[in-house]
N, C-alpha and C positions, 0 to 999 in steps of 0.2 A: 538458534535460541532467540527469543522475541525478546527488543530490549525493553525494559520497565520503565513506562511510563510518571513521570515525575508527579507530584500534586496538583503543581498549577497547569499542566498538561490535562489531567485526568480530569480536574474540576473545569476548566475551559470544552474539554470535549462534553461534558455533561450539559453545561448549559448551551451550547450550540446543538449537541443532537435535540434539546428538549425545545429549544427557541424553533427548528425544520420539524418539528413533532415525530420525532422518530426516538426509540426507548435506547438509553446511552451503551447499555448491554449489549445493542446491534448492533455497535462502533467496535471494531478490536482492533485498537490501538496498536497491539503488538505486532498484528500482520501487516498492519499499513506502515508504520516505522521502518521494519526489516524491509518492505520492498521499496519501501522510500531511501533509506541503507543501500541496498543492494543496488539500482538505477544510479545514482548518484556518483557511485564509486564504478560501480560494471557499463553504464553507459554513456549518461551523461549530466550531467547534477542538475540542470533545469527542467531533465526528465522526471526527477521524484515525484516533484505534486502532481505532474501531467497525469504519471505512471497511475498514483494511486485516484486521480480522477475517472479517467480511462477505467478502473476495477472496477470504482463505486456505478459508476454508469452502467456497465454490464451487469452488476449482480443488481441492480434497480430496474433494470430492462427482461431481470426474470433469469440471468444465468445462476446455476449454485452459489452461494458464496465460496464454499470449499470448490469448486471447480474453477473457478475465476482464478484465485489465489495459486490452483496448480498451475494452470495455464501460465500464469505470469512469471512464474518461479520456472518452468520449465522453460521459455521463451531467452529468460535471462541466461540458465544455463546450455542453451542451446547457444547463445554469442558465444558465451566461454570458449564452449568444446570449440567451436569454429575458427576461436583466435581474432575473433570483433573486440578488440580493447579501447579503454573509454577514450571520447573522445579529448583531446586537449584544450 
């Protein structure tokens, strides 16, 4: 489940996607959060912002957005399965 992005969250992403002239609707908060979430905890917490750097570059480089997002989500549960726990 995506978590819910707060006010001053959601009005800060607005004016930053509007200030890089990209429409804030193209930002989902919610996916970048959970895999910010998810790295943090599953790999390693200075991996979050890399991780979702690393997305936005690919899906700007012309990958799907939705395929981007699986890939990453399935990368993350491919450590899992493997027994890759985060680092300390």
């Amino acid at each position: 489940m995506s978590a819910v992005a707060p006010d001053e969250l959601t009005e800060w992403v607005v004016e930053l996607a509007c200030t890089l002239g990209i429409a804030p609707d193209d930002v989902p908060i919610g996916r970048v959060l959970d895999l910010a979430r998810d790295v943090a905890h599953g790999v390693v917490r200075a991996g979050a912002p890399l991780s979702a750097f690393v997305v936005g570059v690919a899906i700007g480089r012309g990958l799907d957005g939705d395929e981007a997002w699986r890939r990453a989500t399935a990368l993350l549960e491919a450590r899992a399965t493997a027994g890759r726990h985060p680092s300390a």
